[in-house]
C-alpha positions in Angstrom: 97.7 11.5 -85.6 98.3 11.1 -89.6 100.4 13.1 -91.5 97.5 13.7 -94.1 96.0 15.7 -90.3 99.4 18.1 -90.8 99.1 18.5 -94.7 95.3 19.4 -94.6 95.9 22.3 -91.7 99.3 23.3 -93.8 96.9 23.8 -96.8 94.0 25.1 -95.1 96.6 28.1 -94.0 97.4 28.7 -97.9 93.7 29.0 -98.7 92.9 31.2 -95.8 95.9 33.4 -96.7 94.6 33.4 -100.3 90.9 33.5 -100.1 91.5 36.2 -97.7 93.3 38.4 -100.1 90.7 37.8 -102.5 87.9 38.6 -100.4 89.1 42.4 -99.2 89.8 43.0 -102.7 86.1 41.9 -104.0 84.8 43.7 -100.6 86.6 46.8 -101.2 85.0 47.5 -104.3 81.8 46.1 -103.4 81.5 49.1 -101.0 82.2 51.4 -104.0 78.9 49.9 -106.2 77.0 49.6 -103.8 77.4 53.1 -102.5 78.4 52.4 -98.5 81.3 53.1 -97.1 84.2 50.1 -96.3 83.3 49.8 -92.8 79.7 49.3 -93.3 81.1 46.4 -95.9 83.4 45.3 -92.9 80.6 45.4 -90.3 78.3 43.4 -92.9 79.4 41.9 -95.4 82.6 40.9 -94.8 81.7 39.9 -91.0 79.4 37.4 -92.5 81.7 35.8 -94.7 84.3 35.3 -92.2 81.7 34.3 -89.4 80.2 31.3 -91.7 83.0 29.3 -89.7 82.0 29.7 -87.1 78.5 29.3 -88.2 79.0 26.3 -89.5 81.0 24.6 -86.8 78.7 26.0 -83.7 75.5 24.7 -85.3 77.1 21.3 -86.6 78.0 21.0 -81.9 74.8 21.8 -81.5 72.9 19.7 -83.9 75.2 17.2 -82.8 74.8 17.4 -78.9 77.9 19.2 -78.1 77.5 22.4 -76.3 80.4 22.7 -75.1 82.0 23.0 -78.5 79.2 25.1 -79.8 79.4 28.1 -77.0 83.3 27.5 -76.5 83.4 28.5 -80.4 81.9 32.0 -80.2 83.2 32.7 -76.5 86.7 31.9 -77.7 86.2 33.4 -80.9 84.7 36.8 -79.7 88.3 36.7 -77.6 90.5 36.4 -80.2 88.7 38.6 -82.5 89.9 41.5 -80.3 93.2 40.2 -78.6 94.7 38.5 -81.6 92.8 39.8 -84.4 93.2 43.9 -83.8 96.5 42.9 -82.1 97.9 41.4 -85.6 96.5 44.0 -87.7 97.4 46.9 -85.7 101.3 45.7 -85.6 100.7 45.6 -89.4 99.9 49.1 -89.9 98.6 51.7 -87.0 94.5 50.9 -87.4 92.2 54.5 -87.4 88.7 53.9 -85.4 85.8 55.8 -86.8 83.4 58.0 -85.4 80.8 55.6 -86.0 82.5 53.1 -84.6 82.9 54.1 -81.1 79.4 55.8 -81.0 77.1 53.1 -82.2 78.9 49.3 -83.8 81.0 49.5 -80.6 78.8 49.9 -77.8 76.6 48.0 -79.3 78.9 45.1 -79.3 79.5 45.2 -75.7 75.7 45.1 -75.0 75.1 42.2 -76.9 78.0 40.7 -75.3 75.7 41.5 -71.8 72.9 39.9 -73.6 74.5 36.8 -74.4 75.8 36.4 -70.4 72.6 37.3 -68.7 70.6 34.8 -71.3 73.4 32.3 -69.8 72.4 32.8 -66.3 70.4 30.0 -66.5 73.0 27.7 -67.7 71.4 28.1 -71.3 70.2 29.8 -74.4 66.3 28.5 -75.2 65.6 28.0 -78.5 63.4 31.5 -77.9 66.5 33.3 -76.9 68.1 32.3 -80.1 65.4 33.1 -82.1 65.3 36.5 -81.3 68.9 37.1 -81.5 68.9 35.7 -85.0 65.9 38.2 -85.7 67.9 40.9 -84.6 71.2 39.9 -87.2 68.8 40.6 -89.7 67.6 44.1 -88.4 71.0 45.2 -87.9 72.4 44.3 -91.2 69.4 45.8 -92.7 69.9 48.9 -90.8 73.7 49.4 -91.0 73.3 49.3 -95.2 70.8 51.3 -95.4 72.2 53.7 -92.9 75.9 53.3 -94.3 74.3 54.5 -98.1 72.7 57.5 -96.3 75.6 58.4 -95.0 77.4 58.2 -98.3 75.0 60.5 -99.8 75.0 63.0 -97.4 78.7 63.1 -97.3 78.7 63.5 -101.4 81.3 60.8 -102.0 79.4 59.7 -105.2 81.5 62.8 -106.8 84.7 60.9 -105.6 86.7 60.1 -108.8 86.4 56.5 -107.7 83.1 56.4 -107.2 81.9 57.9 -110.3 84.4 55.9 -112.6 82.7 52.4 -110.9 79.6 53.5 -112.1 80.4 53.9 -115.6 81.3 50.3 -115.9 78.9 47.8 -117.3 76.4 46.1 -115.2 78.6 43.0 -115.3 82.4 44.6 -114.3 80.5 46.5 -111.7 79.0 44.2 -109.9 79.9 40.7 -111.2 83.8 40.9 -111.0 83.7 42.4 -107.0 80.5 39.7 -106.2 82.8 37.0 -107.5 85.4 37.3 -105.8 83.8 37.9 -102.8 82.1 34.7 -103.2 85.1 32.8 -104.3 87.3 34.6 -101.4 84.2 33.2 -98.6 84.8 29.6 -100.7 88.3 30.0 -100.0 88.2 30.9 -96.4 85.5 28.6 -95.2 87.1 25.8 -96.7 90.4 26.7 -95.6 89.3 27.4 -91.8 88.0 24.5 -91.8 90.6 22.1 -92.6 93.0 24.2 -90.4 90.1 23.7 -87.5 89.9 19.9 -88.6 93.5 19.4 -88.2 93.8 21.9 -85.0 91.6 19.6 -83.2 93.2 16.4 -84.0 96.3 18.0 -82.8 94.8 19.0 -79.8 93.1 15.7 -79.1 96.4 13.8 -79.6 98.1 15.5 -76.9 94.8 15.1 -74.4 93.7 18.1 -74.5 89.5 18.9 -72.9 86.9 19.5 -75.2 85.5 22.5 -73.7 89.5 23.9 -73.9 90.1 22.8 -77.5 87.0 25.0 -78.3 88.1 28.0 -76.7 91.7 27.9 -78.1 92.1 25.6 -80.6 88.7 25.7 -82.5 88.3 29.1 -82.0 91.5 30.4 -83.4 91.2 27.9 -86.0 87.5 29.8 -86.8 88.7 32.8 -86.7 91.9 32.4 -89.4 89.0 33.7 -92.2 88.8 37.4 -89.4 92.7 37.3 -88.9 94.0 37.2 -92.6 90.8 39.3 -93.6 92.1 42.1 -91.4 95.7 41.7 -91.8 95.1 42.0 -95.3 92.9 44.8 -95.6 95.5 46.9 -92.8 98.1 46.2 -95.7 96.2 47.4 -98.1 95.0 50.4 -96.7 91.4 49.7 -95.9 91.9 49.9 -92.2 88.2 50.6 -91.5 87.1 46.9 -93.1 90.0 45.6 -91.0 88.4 47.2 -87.8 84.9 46.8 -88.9 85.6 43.0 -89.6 86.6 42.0 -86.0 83.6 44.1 -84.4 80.8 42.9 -86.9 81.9 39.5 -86.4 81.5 39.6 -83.2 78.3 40.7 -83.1 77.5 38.2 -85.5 78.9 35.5 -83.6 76.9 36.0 -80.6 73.5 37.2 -83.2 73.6 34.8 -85.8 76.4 32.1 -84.6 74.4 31.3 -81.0 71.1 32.8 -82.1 70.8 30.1 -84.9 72.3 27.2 -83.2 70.6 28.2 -80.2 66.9 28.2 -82.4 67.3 25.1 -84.3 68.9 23.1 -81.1 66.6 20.8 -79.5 66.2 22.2 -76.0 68.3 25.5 -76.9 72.2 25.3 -76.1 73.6 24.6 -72.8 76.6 26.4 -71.8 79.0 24.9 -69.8 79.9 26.3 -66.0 83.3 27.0 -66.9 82.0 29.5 -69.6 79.7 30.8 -67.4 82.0 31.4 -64.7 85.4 32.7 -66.4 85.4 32.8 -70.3 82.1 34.6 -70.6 83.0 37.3 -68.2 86.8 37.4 -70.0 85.5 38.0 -73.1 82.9 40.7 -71.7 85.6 42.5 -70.0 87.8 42.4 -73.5 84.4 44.2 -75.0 84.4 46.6 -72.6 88.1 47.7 -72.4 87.8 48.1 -76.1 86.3 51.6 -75.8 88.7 53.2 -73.7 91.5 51.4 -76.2 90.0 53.2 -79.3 88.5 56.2 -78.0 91.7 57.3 -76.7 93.7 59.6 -80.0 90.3 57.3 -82.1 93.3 54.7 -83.5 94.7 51.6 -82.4 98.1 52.1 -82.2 101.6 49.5 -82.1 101.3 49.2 -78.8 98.1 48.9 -78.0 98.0 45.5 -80.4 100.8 44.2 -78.2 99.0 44.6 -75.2 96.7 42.9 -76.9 98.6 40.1 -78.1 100.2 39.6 -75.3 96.8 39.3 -73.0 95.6 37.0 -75.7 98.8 34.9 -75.5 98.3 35.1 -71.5 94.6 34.2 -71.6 95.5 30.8 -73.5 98.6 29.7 -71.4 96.2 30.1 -68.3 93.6 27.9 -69.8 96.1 25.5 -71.1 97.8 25.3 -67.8 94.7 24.6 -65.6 93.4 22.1 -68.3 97.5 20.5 -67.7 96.5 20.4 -64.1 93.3 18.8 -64.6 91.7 22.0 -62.8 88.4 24.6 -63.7 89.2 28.0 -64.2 86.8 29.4 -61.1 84.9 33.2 -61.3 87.5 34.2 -58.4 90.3 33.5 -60.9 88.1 35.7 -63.3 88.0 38.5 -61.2 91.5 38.6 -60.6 92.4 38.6 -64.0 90.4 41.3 -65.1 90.5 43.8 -61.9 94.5 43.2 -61.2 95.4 42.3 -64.7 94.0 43.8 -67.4 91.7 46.9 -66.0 95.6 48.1 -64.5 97.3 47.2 -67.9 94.9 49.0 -70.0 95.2 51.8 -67.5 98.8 52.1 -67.3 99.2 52.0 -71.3 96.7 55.0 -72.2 98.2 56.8 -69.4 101.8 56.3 -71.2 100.4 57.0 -74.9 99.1 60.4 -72.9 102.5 61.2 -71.8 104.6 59.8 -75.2 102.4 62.0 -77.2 102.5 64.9 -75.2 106.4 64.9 -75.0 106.1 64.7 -78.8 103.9 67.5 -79.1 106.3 69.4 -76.7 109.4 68.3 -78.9 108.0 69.3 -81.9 107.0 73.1 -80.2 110.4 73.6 -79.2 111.9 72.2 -82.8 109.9 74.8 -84.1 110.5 78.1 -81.6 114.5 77.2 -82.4 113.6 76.9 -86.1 112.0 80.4 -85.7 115.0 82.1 -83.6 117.7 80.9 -85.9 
């Protein structure tokens, strides 16, 4: 391992941090031209920009006869998206989840998250399989705009202040300054992931690491930096529903157009490995589906919940990392027992103490009053 390997994953950080900065900026007005809200730009737009990692790095395994690689990259991705993405962003600032949200982009998630395990049964995805999941990126993103400017119109934003002083602008300030930077923002982040995923994985490598567990960890976290500064940004900045929105869409659009195209244009489809089938698949379907209990409760993600989060996240690697240090497979057992005496108790046990934190506050705040009142 070179030192040019440490400089190129130093830099790739700076141009993540950067083009990601850029790109909620261009995003953020984007949504205000083109008449949608921010979290249909989150769930679309802004999913695919910070997806084309992953994109790029799945097909590239597949094209190049590495499955493992491929699959690991959007199981390990879709993982991370929730534990350390949300996690990070919701530490940043308290993240609100939107009616939407919980009724349609999230469910919807979790099924295609079913999808993409029972097309696995086999121990692949056919060409066939990823055809028609690729099909269905498009009707989606089709959809959600032209449901998301409905929407807009029926709420009467377009009298928002905002709204109406965008449209004054001149064809080229109102459209040309927010496409450009989210053009140059994707530049930024794609690039930048993928040094930072270049020099994660000769990191990893060097120290002996499996290819399959370099994938999950490693090269998905290190395609998923475009998601994480995207998010953290835009939970700075106040535009908590494309910091939401971002994570879910690009899930979705991992397992839609991340394994759906790999999958179509991969002689014999995309084999996925028995370890994925067995315990990171069924990880990252339970992370899904814990999600809407998460949000539904008090519709926000709160400080705590993105520790629990983080902290699963951070527990979730060590395990991998440890069994690959013992030159042992994580088995569907070990699965099991993650999920039913780990985190189904965990999640549990922390909306059970948000119900009882808030309702001392509320409680508090009652009697504050009643002595405000007698005095």
């Amino acid at each position: 391992m070179d030192g040019q390997t440490i400089i190129l994953f130093i830099v790739g950080l700076a141009l993540v941090a950067g083009g990601a900065d850029v790109f909620v900026r261009g995003a953020s007005r984007l949504a205000v031209s083109l008449g949608v809200s921010p979290l249909v730009i989150g769930l679309t737009v802004v999913a695919y920009g910070t997806s084309a990692p992953e994109l790029a790095v799945s097909l590239r395994a597949g094209l190049d006869q590495a499955p493992d690689v491929a699959v690991g990259n959007v199981v390990g991705s879709n993982i991370y998206n929730i534990v350390l993405i949300l996690g990070l962003a919701s530490l940043a600032a308290p993240l609100s989840v939107s009616h939407q949200l919980l009724v349609r982009d999230l469910p919807l998630m979790i099924g295609l998250s079913i999808v993409l395990v029972a097309m696995s049964l086999d121990g692949r995805v056919e060409r066939i399989e990823g055809a028609l999941l690729a099909a269905g990126c498009l009707a989606y993103t089709v959809f959600s705009i032209r449901k998301g400017r409905q929407e807009v119109r029926d709420a009467r934003l377009l009298n928002d202040p905002r709204v109406l002083a965008e449209m004054s602008l001149s064809f080229f300030r109102r459209w040309g300054g927010p496409v450009a930077r989210v053009l140059l923002g994707t530049a930024l982040l794609v690039l930048g992931a993928g040094w930072v995923k270049d020099g994660a994985v000769g990191i990893a490598a060097y120290l002996g690491v499996s290819e399959l567990v370099i994938a999950l960890t490693v090269v998905a976290v290190g395609t998923s930096l475009p998601e994480l500064a995207t998010s953290v940004a835009a939970s700075l900045q106040g535009e908590r529903d494309i910091a939401v929105g971002n994570a879910i869409g690009s899930n979705m659009f991992n397992i839609l157009l991340v394994v759906g195209v790999a999958a179509a244009l991969t002689q014999g489809g995309l084999a996925v490995a028995p370890q994925a089938l067995r315990f990171d698949m069924p990880v990252m379907l339970a992370v899904a589906v814990v999600c809407w209990p998460l949000f539904a409760v008090g519709r926000r993600i709160s400080r705590a919940q993105g520790a629990f989060l983080l902290l699963f996240g951070a527990f979730y690697t060590f395990f991998l990392v440890y069994k690959a240090g013992q030159q042992q497979v994580p088995t569907a057992r070990e699965a099991a027992g993650i999920i039913v005496l780990i985190l189904l108790p965990a999640v549990l046990l922390l909306l059970c103490g948000e119900h009882l934190w808030r309702g001392r506050r509320r409680r508090s705040g009652s009697c504050d009053s009643l002595n405000g009142d007698a005095s």
